[in-house]
C-alpha positions in Angstrom: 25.4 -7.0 -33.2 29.2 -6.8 -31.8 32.3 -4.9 -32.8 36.1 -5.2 -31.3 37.6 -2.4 -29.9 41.5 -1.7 -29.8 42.2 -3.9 -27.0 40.4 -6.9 -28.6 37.2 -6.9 -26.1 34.0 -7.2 -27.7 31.0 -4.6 -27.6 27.9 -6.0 -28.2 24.5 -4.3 -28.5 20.6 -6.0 -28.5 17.4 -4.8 -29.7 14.8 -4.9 -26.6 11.5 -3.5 -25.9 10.4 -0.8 -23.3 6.8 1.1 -22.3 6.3 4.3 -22.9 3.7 5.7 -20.4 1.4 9.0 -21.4 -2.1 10.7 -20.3 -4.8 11.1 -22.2 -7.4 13.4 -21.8 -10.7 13.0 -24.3 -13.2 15.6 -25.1 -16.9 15.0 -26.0 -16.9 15.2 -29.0 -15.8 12.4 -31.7 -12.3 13.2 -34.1 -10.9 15.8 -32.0 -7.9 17.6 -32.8 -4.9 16.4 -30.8 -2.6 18.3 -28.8 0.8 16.2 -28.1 2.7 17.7 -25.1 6.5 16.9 -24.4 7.5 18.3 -20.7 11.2 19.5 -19.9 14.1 17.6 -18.6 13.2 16.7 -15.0 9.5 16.6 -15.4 6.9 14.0 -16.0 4.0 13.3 -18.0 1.5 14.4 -15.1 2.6 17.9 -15.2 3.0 18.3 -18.5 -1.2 17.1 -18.5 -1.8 19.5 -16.1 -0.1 22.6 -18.6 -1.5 21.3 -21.4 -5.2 21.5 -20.1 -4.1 25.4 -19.3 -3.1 26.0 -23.0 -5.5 23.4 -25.2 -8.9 24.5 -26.8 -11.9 22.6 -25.2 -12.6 20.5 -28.1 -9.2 19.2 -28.1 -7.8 16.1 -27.2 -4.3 15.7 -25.3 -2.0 13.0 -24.7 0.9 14.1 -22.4 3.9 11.8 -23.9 6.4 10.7 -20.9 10.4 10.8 -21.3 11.9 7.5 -21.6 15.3 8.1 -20.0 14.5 8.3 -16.3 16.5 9.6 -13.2 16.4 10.2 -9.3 15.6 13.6 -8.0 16.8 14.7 -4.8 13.5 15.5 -2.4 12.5 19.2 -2.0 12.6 19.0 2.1 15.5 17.0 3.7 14.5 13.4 4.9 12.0 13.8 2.1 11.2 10.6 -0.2 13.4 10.6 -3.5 11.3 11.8 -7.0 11.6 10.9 -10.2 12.0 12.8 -13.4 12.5 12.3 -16.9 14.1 13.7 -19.9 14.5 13.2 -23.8 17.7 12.8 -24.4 21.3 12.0 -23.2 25.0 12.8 -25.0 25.6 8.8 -25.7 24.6 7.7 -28.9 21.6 10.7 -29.1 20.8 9.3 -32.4 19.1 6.6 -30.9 17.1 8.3 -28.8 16.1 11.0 -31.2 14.8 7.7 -33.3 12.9 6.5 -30.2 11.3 10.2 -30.1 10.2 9.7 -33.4 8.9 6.1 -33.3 7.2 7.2 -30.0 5.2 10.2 -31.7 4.3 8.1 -35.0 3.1 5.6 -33.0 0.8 7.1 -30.4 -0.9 9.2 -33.2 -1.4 5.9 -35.1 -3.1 4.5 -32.4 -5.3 7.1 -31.6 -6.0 8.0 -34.9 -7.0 4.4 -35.4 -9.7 4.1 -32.7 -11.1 7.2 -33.8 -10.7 9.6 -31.3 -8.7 12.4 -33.3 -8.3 13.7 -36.7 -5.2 12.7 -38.8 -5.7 16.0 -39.9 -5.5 17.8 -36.9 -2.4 17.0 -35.0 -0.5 19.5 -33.1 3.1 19.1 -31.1 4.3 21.3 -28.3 7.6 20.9 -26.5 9.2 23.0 -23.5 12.7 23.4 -23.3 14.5 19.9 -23.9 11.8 18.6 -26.1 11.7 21.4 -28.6 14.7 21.0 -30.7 13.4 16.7 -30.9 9.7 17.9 -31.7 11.2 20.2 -34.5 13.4 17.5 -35.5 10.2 15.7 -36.1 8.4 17.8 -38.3 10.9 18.7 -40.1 11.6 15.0 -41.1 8.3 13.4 -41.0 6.8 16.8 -42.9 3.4 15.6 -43.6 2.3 14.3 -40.1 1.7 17.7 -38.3 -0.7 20.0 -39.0 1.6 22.5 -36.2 4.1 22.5 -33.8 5.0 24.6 -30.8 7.5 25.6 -29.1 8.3 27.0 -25.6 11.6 28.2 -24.2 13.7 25.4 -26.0 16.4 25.4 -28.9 17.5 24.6 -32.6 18.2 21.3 -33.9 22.1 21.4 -33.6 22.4 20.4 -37.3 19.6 22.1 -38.4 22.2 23.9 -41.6 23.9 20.6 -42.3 21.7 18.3 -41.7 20.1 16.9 -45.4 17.1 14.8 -43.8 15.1 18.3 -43.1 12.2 19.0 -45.6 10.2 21.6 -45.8 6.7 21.3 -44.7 3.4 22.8 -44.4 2.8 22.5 -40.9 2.7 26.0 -39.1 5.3 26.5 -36.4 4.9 29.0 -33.3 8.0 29.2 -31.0 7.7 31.3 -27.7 10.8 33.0 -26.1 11.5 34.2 -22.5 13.3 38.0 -22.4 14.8 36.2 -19.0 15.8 32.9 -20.1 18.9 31.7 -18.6 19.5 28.9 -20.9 17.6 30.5 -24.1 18.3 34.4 -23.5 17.1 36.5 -26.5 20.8 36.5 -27.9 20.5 33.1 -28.7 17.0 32.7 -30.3 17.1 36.4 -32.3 17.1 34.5 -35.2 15.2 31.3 -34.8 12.1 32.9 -36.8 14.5 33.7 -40.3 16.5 30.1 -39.5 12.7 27.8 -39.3 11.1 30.3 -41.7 13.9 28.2 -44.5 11.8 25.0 -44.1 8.3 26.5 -43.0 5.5 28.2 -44.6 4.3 29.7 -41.4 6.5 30.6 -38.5 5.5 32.9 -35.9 7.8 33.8 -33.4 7.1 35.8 -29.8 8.8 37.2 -27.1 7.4 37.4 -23.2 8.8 38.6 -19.9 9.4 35.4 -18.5 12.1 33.7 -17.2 12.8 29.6 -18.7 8.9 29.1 -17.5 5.7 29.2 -18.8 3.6 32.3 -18.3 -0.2 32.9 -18.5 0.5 35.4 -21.7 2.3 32.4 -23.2 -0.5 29.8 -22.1 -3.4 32.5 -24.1 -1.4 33.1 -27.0 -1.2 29.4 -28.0 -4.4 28.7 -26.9 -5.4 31.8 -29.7 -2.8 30.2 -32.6 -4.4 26.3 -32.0 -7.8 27.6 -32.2 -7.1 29.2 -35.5 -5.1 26.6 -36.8 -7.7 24.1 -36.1 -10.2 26.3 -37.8 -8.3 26.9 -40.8 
């Protein structure tokens, strides 16, 4: 696919594959329920595991999705050996990449759900900070594939009023807030409940003192809300 600009050069585009790495961890049991857990901008899928086995229920499994938009980190100590992080999204063509998102999260269920390891019924989504506005972007427009979502610390979908792909769903939705949040202080998310409560049965919204982190109050609380959930 190509278009001409103004100054007759042509921009082209192509349609190419790329991995898509996550963790998996498996209980004993057979059909678990599924935890899905998107990290922050700068983090990876390894610590994202290591969170997630803080917050999930022991019966649950969890597959710790990795960012596909990668970038250098400067070390911690000088001399130190570069790091890598990874985020969700970028401000060229976001579209795409919020289509990737979605692909990404059909797909991995699908597979999972396939061999037999978790229950279609039973899938839960969490997000911190740059992933939550794409996971509710997700459940808002795939309404039937989550049974609940989560979110830490992280924003609105930008076009969440405007936007006419949003339907209202079933799935539960619990969104955690930080009274110290530098980038989501309490001004900001005041009224995130009332705005996801137009497309959701069931919101729950809380407030912690915590700064754009997650806290051990936080980590108990979900752990409480996916255990009910799960049981109905």
């Amino acid at each position: 696919m190509s278009t001409t600009n103004e100054g007759g050069e042509i921009e082209g585009s192509l349609t190419t594959e790329i991995k898509l790495y996550y963790d998996l961890h498996l209980p004993e049991i057979q059909t678990a329920p599924l935890l899905i857990a998107l990290h922050g901008y700068g983090a990876s899928k390894r610590q994202m595991m290591r969170e997630a086995r803080q917050i999930a229920p022991p019966n649950f499994a969890i597959a710790a999705l990795q960012g596909f938009h990668q970038h250098l980190k400067e070390p911690k100590e000088p001399g130190g050996p570069l790091r890598f992080g990874f985020g969700w999204l970028t401000n060229f063509r976001p579209e795409e990449s919020v289509a990737l998102h979605h692909k990404a999260l059909i797909d991995l269920t699908g597979m999972l759900v396939g061999e037999g390891v978790v229950d279609p019924e039973q899938v839960f989504l969490l997000g911190f900070s740059q992933s939550c506005a794409l996971n509710y972007r997700f459940v808002f427009t795939h309404p039937e594939h989550l049974r609940g979502v989560v979110g830490i610390c992280g924003g609105m979908p930008s076009d969440w009023e405007a936007s006419e792909v949003y339907k209202p769903t079933g799935a539960s939705v619990f969104h955690l807030a930080g009274t110290r949040d530098e980038f989501y202080p309490p001004e900001r998310v005041a009224d995130y409940a009332e705005r996801l409560r137009l497309r959701a049965r069931h919101v729950v919204a809380e407030t912690y003192d915590a700064g754009h982190e997650i806290v051990p109050a936080m980590r108990q609380d979900v752990h409480e809300w996916l255990e009910s959930q799960a049981n109905g």
